[in-house]
Each structure stands twice: as C-alpha cells, then as structure tokens.
ZANUNU-111007 format. One record per residue (C-alpha): y, z, x. Coordinates in steps of 0.001 Angstrom, whole numbers, plus 500000, padded with zeros to 6 digits. Example, Ala and Ser with C-alpha at 12.3 -4.5 7.8 and 13.67 -1.06 7.14 Angstrom:
# residues 2
495500507800512300;498940507140513670;
***
This chain:
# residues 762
480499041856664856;479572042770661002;481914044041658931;481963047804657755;480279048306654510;483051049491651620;481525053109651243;482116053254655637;485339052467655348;486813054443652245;485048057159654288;487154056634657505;490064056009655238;489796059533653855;488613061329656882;491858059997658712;493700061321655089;491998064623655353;492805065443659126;496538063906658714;496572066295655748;495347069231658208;497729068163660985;501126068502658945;499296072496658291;498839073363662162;501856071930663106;503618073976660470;501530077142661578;502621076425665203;506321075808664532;505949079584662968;504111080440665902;507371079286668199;509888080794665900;508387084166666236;508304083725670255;511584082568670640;512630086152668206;510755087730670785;512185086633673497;515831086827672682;515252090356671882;513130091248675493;516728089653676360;518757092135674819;516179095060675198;517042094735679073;521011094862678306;520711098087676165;520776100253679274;524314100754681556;522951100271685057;526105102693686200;525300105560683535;521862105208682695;520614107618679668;516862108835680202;516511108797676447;517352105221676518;515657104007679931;512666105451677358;513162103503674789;513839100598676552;510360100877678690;508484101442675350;509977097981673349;509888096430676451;506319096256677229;505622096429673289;507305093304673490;505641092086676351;502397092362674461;503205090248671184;504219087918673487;500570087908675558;499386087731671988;501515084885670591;500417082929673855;496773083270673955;496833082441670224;497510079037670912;494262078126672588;492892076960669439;494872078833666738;492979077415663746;489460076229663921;488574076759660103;489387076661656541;487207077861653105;488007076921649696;486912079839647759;486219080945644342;488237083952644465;492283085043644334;494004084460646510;497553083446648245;497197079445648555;495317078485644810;494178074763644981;494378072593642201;490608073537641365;491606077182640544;490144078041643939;491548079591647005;492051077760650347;491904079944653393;492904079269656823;490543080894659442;491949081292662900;492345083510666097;495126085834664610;496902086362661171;500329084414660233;502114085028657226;505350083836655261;507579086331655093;509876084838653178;507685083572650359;506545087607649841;504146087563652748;501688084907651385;499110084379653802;498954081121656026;496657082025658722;493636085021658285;492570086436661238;489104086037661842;488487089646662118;490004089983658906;487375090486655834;488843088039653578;487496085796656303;484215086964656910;482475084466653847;483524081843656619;480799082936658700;478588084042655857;478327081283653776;475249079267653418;473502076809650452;471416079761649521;474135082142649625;477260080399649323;479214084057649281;481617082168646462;482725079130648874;482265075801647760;483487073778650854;483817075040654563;485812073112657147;485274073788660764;488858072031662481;488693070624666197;491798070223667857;492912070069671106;495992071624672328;498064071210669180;496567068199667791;493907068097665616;490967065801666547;488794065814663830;487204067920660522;483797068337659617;483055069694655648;480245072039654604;479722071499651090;477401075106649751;478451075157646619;479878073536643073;479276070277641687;479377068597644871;476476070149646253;473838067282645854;476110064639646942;474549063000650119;476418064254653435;478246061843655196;478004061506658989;479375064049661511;479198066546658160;475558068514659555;475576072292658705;474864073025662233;477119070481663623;480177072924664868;477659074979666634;475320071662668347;479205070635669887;479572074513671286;475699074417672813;476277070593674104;479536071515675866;479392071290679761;479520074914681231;482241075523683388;481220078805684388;483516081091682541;481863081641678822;483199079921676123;484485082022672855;481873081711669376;484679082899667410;484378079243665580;480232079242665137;479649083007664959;476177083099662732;475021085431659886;473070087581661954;475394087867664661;478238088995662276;476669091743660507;476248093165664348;479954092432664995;481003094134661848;478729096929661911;480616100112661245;477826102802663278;480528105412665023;477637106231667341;475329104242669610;474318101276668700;471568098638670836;471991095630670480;468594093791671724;467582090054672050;465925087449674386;467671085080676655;470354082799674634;470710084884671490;474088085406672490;474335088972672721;477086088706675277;479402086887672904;478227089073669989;479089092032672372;482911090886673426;483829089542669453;483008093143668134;485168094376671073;487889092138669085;486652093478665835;487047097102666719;490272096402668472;491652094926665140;490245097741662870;490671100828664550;494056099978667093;495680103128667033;492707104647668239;491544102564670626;494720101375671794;495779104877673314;491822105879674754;491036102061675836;487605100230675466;484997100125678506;483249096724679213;480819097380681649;478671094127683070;476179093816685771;477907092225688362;481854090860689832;480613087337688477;479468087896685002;482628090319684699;484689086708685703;482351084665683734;483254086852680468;486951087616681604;488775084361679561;487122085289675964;488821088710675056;492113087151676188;491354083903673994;490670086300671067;493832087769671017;492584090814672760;494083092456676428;493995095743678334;490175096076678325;488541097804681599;486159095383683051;484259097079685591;480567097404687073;478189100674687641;479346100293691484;482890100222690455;483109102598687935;484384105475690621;487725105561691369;488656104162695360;485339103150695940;484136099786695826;479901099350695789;479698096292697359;476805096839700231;473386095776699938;470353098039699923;466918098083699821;465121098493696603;463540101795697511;467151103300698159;468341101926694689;465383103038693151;465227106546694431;468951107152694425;468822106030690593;466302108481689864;467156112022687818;465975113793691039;468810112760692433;470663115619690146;468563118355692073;469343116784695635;473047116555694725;473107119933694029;471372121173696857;473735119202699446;477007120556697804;475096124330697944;474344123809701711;478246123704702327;478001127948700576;476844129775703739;476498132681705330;476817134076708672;473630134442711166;475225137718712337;478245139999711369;481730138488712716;485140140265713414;488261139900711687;491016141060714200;493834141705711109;497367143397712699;495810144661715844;492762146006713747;489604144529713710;487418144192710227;483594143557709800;482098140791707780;478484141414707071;476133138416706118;475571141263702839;479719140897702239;479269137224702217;476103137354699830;477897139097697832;480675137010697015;478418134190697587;476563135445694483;479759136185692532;480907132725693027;477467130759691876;477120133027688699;480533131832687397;478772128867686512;481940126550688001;481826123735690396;482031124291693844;486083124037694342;486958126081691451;484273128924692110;485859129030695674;488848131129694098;485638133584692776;483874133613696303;487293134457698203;488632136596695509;485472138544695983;485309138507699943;489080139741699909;488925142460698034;485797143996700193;488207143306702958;490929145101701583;489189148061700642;487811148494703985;491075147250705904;492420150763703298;489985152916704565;491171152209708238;494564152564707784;494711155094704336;492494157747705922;493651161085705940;493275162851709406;492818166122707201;489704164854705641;491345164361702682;491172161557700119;492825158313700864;496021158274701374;496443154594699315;496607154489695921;495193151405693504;498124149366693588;498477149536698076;494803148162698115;496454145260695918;499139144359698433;496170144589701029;494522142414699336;497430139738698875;498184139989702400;494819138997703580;494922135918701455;497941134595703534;496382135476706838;495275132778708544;492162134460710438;491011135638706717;491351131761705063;489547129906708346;486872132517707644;486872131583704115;487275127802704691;484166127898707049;481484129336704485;483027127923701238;485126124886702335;486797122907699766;485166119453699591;485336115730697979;482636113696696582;483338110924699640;482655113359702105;480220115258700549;477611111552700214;478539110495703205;477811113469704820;474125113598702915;473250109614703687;474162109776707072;472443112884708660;468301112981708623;468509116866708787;471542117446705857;468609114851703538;465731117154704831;467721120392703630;468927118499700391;465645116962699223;462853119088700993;460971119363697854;460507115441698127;458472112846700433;458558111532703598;459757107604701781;461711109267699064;463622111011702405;463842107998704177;464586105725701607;468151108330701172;469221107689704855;471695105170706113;473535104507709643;476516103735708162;477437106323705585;480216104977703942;479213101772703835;479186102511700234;476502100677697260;476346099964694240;474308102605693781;476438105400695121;479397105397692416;476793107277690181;476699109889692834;479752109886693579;480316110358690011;477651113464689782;479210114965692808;482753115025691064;481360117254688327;478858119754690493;482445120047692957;485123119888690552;487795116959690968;491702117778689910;491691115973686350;494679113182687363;496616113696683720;496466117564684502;497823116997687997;499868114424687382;501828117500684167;501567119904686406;503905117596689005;506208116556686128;506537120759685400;507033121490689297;509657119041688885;511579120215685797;511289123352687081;513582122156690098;516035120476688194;516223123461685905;516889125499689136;519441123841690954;521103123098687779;521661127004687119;522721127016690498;525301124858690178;526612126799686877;526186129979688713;528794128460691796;530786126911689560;531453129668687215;532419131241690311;534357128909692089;538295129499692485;540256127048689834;543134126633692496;541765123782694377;544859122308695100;546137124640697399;547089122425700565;546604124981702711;543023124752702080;540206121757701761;538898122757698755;534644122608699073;533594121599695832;529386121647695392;527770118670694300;524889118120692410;523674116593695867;524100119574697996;520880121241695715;518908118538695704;518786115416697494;519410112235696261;515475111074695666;515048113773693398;518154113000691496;516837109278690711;513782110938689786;515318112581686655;516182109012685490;512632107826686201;510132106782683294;507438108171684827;504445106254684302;504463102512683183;500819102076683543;499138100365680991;496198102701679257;493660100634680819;495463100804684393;495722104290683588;491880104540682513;490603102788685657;492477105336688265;490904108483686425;487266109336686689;487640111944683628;488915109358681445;487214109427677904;486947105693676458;486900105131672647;484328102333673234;482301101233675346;479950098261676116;477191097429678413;475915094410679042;472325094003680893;472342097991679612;468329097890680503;469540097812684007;471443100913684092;469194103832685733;469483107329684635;472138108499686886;473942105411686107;473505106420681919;474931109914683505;478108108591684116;478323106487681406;477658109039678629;480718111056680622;482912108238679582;482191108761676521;482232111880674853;482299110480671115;479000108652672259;480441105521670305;478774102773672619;477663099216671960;474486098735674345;473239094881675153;470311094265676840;466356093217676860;463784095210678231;462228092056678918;464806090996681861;464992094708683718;465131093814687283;466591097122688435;463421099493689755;464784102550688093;466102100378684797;465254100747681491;461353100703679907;462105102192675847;466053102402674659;464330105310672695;463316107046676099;466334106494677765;468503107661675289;467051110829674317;468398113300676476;472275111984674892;471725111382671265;468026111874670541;466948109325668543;470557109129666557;471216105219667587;470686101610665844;469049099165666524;469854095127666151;467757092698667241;469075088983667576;465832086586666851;467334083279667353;467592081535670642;471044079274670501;471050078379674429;468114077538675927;466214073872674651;462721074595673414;460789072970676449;462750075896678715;462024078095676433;457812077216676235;458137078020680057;460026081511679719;457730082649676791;454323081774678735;456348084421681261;457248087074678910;453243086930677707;452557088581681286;455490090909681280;454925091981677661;452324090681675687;452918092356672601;456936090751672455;458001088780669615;460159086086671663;463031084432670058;463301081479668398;464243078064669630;466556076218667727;467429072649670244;465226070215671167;465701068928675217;464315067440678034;460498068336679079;460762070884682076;460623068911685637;457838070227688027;458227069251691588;455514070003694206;458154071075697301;461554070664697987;461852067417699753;461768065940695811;465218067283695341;468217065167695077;471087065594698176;473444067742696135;470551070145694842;468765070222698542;472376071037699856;473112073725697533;469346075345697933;470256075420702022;473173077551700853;471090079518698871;468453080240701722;471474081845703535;472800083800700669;472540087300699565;471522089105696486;475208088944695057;475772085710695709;475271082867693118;474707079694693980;476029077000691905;477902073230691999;479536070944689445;478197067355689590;480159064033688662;479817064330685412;481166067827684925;477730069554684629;477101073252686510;473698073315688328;472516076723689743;469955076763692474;467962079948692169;465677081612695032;464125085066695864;467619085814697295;469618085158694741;467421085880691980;469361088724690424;472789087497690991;472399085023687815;471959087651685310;473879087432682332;475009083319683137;474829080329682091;474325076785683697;473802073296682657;471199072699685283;469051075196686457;466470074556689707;464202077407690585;462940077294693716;459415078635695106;458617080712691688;456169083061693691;458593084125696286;460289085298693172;457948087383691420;457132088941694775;460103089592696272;460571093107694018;458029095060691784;460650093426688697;460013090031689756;458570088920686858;461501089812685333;463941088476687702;462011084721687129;462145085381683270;465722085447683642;465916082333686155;464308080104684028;466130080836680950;469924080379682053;469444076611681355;471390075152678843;470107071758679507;467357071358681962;464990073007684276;463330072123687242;460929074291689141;460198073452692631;456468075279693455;453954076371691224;454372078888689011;451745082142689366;448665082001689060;449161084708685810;451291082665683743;448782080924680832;448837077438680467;450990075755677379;
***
C-alpha cells in the first residue's frame, strides 16, 4: 500500500485539529443547552406546587396554566433544537461578539440563538433566522458579503462528523481547495441523501435566491412560482420559521395556516417546522379546512370541476332561498280559542322584509318573524280590541306590544314560522342539495343537463374534498354562531349565575337569625350548594380554555390567520380561493405553486386572473429558476413535456448530472419488488400513493393513471411511471399530472410504455 504524500497527511492532521477544535464548541453549546432544560424543568416542578389543591385561588390556577404551558413550549423548543443544533460557522469582517485573532468575527450559525449570560450576553449560537446570519447563506466568490471563510459542520446526534471550508474571500482565496472543500458540496450531500419520505429541512444549504424569498418583507400576497425541484416547498415552510421569529407576538396569538394538497404531503412536510424550532402551525387541506367535516370521498372530475366553479355561489344561494317559502293557500292560526289568517301576501311581506336586510338566512329569520308577528298582532287586536259601539279600538300601542310578545311564545305561531323560514346548518343544507334531483333542478335551473347531473350524489353526506368550500360558502349566505362570540356569551351567562346566587346568599344571610344555637331548634344554615349545584361551583375555579391558538384556530371556521401558505396553490379552484381569502382578512399569504403542474379541472391558468377579484393586481411575484432535485436526464424528459403543455415556459435549470432515463417496452421488464408494488397500484385509488423502501434504504414510487395525482408535492429516490398514455388520458390535466410523475425523481426514472405521440423527440 503507498504511503500518503506529506501535503495528504498534514491535511488529515489538521482536518482532525479543526473538527476536535469544533467538537469542544458544540459540546459546550449543548451542555448550555441542558442547563437551561434542567432550569426549566425544576421550575414546571414548582409551577405545579404553587396552587393548594384544598383552596385553590382562580387568580393563581391562571397563572399557573399560563407559565405552565409557556414552559411547556421552551421546552418543545429546547428539544427539537437538538436535531442538529449547529450546522455552520462564518468568519466575518465585521464586529462582533467572538473577534478571532485576525480582527474578524466568528459566528456560529444554527437552528436557534444561545447566548452567555453571564459574560454580558455575548453571542454563542445565531439563529439562522437572525440577520447577522443571513451572509451565511449569501456569501459567494463574487460577492463574498464580508466573509472570508464559511464552514458548513456535519454532526450526528451530538458529535461532530466532519467540516467542510468555503474560502470567498482574503488572501486565501487562490489557494487550491483541498478535497471534500467543493462550494456546492453541503448541498450535493442534502440532494444525494436517501428519501425517507418525510422532507428533509434546507435550513443548512438554503441558496441566494431562495433566501431573498424567505426574507422578503411583502405584508400582502406574495407567489412564489417555480418548476419541479426548485424547492419551493422548503422555501415555503423556512419563511414560515422566518415570520414566526420576526413578527411572534403577532402571529403567535392569530396562528399561521399551512395549507397542502393532500393528508400525505401534509405528513411528508410535518417533521421540518418542528426541526426548525417552530410548533402550533395548522396543517390542513382544502377538504379539511371546515370544521367536523372530513373530505375524504372520491368523485368524478366533472363533480370537482363544476362544484369548484364560481357558479356554484349562485346555486348556493338559490338552495338556502328555497328553504324562504310561502304558503300555496291562506292557513289558520287557532290563537286562545280564536282563529287568525295568514295570507301568502302576509308571508311575502315579511318574506321581503327579511331578504332586504341584507343578512344571512338565520339572522334575517328574527326580521321575517318579527315582521309576520306583528301583522298577527295587529289583526289578533282588531278581534279582540273592537268596540261593539263602532268606536275606535279599544287597545292602545303598548297592548298590541304584549300581543305581539305573546305570539312569539306560542307554539302554533313559531311551527308556522319554523316551516317557511326554518333555521338551518351548512351540513344539512349540502346534503340536502346533492342528494335530491328536484332540490339541484330548483337550485341550478339556469344550468345544463351535465352541470345538473354532475351536482347529484346517492349518498349525500358522503362528503369530498370538494364540499368543505361549500360548506364554507353556505356558513356565510346562512350565518354560523362565531365560536369566540358563543363561547363569551356562555362565560357571561355564567357570571351572571354566580353573581346571582351569590346575592342570594347575602340577601338570606343578612337575614338569617344569629341565634343558631338554640337547642330547641336545628338551625338550617344555606350553603353555597343549595343555589347552585356542585358542577357549577367547580366551574368558577375552571381555566376555561387551555387550547392552544392553533387547536383553537382549527375548531372555528371564522378564524382570521396572520399567515397563510399554500402549497400546489394552482390547484385551488375559485370557491376553494373563497374560503381561503376568508381566512385571511389582512390578505398576507405566501402562494406556491406552477401553473405548469395544475391537475385540478377548475385550478389555476394566470395567478394574475385568479387573484383579481381579492387584491387586483397588488401581489409579488418570485420565481425560483434553478432545479436542485431532479438529475438532468429526468429533467430532458419533463421539459420535452412542458413544450406541449406550454410552449412558451422558460423551464428551470438543472444543476446534477444522473443516470440516463430507463425505457421499458411493458411491464413484464420490471424487477419483483417494482411489479409487486405496480399490482398494488392497479388496485389503488386517487389518494393513495404507492411507494416501497428497497435494501439499500432507497424510496421507489410506482405511478399509474390511478394514482397519478396522489404524488404531488413528493419526493422519491426511484420513480417508475407506468403506461404514460393512460396518464395523459385519464383527465383533461393529464399532461400535467405526467409532468409531475416524471419529475419527483431524485435519482432515476423509468417509464414503462411509450410516451405520446406529442412529446418531441430529445
């Protein structure tokens, strides 16, 4: 075996130096790390002493609720922060807290922010949210941002495995790089890593133009566009991060939305906000975005497409108005022995008086029975008030009044009322709609005979994905209880009982007689208890809501986010951007997608169309040009596919080299575990994805006509796509839905079938 050369080994001599070196500095940063959990800890000890289970003080069961899940949070926080607490380090030519012997200053990059306290708060760790940090990402030869070496640090748990140096600037920028020291080499390791399908963090190779999108400070809408593999995902959750650790007081009391296509992108993304240092996000899709109801049943694409569409506002609004009716004929009220007349003109009337209040359904109710009551009363008056002498009515203004309250209580007067302007729910109202042919031909007359038959359904409440955007529509043309308002006005119904039978105990015992030890007598003495019972007496020591804000965000379809994000956004249809823009009232949004991959019928064409009608054309746009994931033979495939679906696109750019893309003539050419999984993926549906980890750790996905759309927003090692053709003609976004397919490789591709006969030759 020949010996090392001298420059190879003084090399390994001082690369084994440098990551020693680094080693004592992480496991001085983690030792801080434990000191503060341990603090922690013994005071979530104490916290749960402070309170005397035998007297407890509501003012303190308060306080002690509040630190305690304060404390349960830097705790969450410390924890996560140990998956791979420092990954970086600059040596800068700036001030700083840690000066070098070079006059420069050394900075620590990591997932949060450490500091001495005892040495005057001197930094040890920056967060790398924190813009002190930001050259880390910045920093190139050409513009070195005033950093002369960069260090990307791998470790694994607590150990550090090895360094690799950027040198961009200073006199030590010609010498020759040594090996494992490439500029790109932090960010090859990332892209090389097996998948293991939950996605991996970037915070350690986030690139220049995916940092100025992270950082952007637009307080409005702001798209975010890019092919397959730019990473718009990652770029998407790391600003969540960013915004979280620049603006927390606002967003930690209104919450931040993270909407994604489907429940297994919403797992695949559901470890990196946690590994940032970031928790109580609302992950949710379009289908589960309504309160109770879970959109989980497939339909066909004429349904989604149709029940997507803006029309659907008109056909909402019909159904709820063909619950406001009137009478064929008059009917008779028999009221105390006397019977009153209700005229279809009486209903009409209040029908009218109801509609021009402009209110939903439930709250113009009050209007239309206010209305119907009072014509009731006046002619109940003139039955009973009439003078026998011919003279004027007997009752005066304020006996009409009492009429009037008294029919509200009478049960014959509120059936009446409940039978022409019932009170109604969303749920009831849909299901209602989807599962009666007549109720869709009153509702959506004005439409065609598919449109109509594309609405119906056997099993109404079978509910879609589609449907929580109706759902959603139907909440605001009815009028849902807002939860927060109903949950104050329970909390005032309750004080108000407490206050009550607290005066009445002052009242009896002010009164009571103060010789109560008389023997003759057993002195009665009233409790508390004989007021009120005993579960309304614990009740006054309850804290009344220890929801978190996101729990709390989730339960209440009013809720207004401070943020929110789509992912796939070009898949949202315009009912679905209905509800969305009602989460968000400050219209601050970060919206991910490519018009390229819109597989929904009713999706997204132009961001600038689509977002019109909600901030005209007040948004940014970002576009991400540089293709990170997929190797460039995947990528030769996917752009001779986006020449058919858009000619005029500017695709990304490839950046890895890879294996040439395998092209098999039928599936017998498949290997046992592939032809195994594609048998599961004949019997699959459309929300199923289909995918197995081989011996060596690798994730394969096997995609088909079926299963097409369920890979959207993933990533796989191996990718097979199976009968290409099937694909594009299984939906009019086929094309699409292969463009997508083909490009979730990180490694290889094999396409079993020809491709179209469309697609151009390389």
């Amino acid at each position: 075996m020949p010996n090392s050369s001298p420059d190879s080994s003084q090399h390994l001599d001082a690369t084994t130096h440098a990551i020693g070196a680094e080693q004592a500095y992480v496991d001085g940063l983690f030792q801080r790390l434990d000191d503060e959990v341990a603090a922690s800890n013994e005071r979530l000890r104490k916290v749960m002493l402070d309170v005397d289970p035998q007297n407890p003080d509501s003012d303190a069961l308060v306080r002690r609720e509040t630190e305690y899940h304060a404390l349960q949070g830097k705790l969450d926080k410390l924890n996560l922060a140990q998956l791979g607490l420092v990954f970086g380090r600059i040596d800068i030519d700036a001030p700083g807290d840690n000066p070098t012997p070079e006059g420069l200053d050394r900075r620590y990059i990591g997932r949060m922010g450490l500091d001495d306290r005892e040495d005057d708060y001197r930094t040890l760790l920056l967060d790398w949210r924190a813009p002190m940090a930001r050259p880390f990402y910045l920093a190139t030869t050409a513009q070195p941002e005033g950093v002369t070496i960069r260090r990307h640090i791998r470790t694994k748990g607590r150990t550090v495995t090895g360094i690799n140096d950027e040198v961009l600037s200073g006199a030590e920028l010609g010498r020759a790089a040594s090996s494992d020291v490439a500029g790109e080499s932090a960010l090859h390791a990332a892209l090389q890593r097996a998948r293991t399908g939950h996605m991996a963090s970037i915070v350690e190779t986030i690139q220049r133009e995916q940092d100025e999108i992270i950082r952007d400070a637009t307080r409005g809408v702001m798209v975010v566009e890019g092919g397959p593999g730019t990473g718009k995902t990652a770029v998407a959750l790391h600003r969540v991060a960013y915004l979280l650790y620049n603006h927390r007081d606002l967003l930690a009391s209104t919450g931040v939305l993270i909407i994604g296509p489907n429940p297994t992108f919403l797992d695949y993304i559901s470890r990196v906000l946690p590994e940032l240092g970031e928790t109580g996000v609302v992950l949710a899709t379009v289908g589960s975005m309504f309160p109770g109801v879970e959109g989980t049943q497939p339909e066909s694409l004429d349904a989604r497409e149709v029940k997507g569409s803006e029309a659907m506002v008109e056909i909402l609004t019909n159904a709820v108005r063909a619950y406001q009716t009137l009478p064929e004929s008059a009917a008779t009220l028999r009221v105390d022995s006397l019977d009153l007349t209700v005229t279809p003109a009486m209903v009409k009337a209040a029908r009218t008086r109801a509609r021009r209040s402009r209110r939903p359904h439930n709250d113009a109710r009050g209007a239309f029975a206010e209305h119907l009551i009072d014509q009731l009363a006046r002619q109940l008056a003139d039955k009973i008030g009439a003078d026998p002498l011919g003279g004027e009515n007997l009752l005066g203004q304020a006996d009409i009044d009492q009429l009037h309250d008294d029919l509200a209580e009478t049960r014959v007067v509120t059936d009446f009322i409940d039978e022409h302007w019932p009170e109604l729910t969303p749920t009831q109202v849909l299901a209602e709609l989807l599962g009666d042919r007549d109720a869709i031909d009153l509702a959506a007359g004005d439409y065609d005979d598919e449109t109509r038959e594309a609405l119906y359904r056997a099993d109404a409440e079978a509910w879609s994905a589609s449907d929580a955007a109706l759902l959603d529509e139907l909440a605001v043309l009815i009028g849902m209880p807002d939860p927060q308002q109903q949950q104050e006005a329970e909390d005032r119904a309750w004080r108000e009982q407490i206050a009550d039978a607290e005066d009445a105990l002052d009242i009896l015992s002010s009164s009571d007689s103060t010789d109560n030890d008389d023997d003759m007598f057993d002195a009665e003495i009233l409790s508390a208890a004989d007021v009120i019972d005993a579960e309304h007496l614990a009740r006054r020591q309850e804290v009344r809501d220890h929801r978190t804000t996101a729990q709390r965000a989730q339960a209440d379809h009013t809720w207004a986010y401070g943020h929110v994000i789509i992912d796939e956004a070009q898949e949202l249809t315009p009912m679905e951007w209905r509800m969305v823009f009602r989460r968000s009232p400050s219209r601050w949004m970060t919206l991910v997608g490519d018009t390229a991959q819109t597989g929904s019928p009713a999706g997204v064409d132009s961001w600038a169309e689509t977002l019109e009608a909600f901030v005209g054309t007040r948004f940014r746009h970002h576009a991400l040009t540089v293709n990170y994931r997929t190797p460039e033979p995947v990528t030769e495939v996917a752009n001779r596919l986006l020449a058919v679906i858009d000619p005029d696109a500017t695709p990304a750019q490839a950046v890895r080299d890879g294996e040439p893309v395998r092209f098999l003539a039928g599936a017998d050419e498949l290997d046992a575990e592939t032809a195994a999984a594609l048998d599961a993926a004949r019997d699959a549906v459309g929300s199923e994805t289909v995918s197995f980890t081989d011996s060596e750790g690798r994730l394969h996905a096997v995609v088909t006509a079926a299963t097409a759309e369920s890979v959207k927003g993933l990533e796989f090692d191996h990718v097979t796509v199976v009968e290409p053709r099937a694909i594009v003609e299984a939906s009019p976004q086929g094309w699409q839905n292969l463009y997508v397919a083909v490009t979730r490789a990180t490694q290889t591709l094999t396409v079993v079938g020809p491709l179209p006969a469309e697609v151009p030759e390389s």
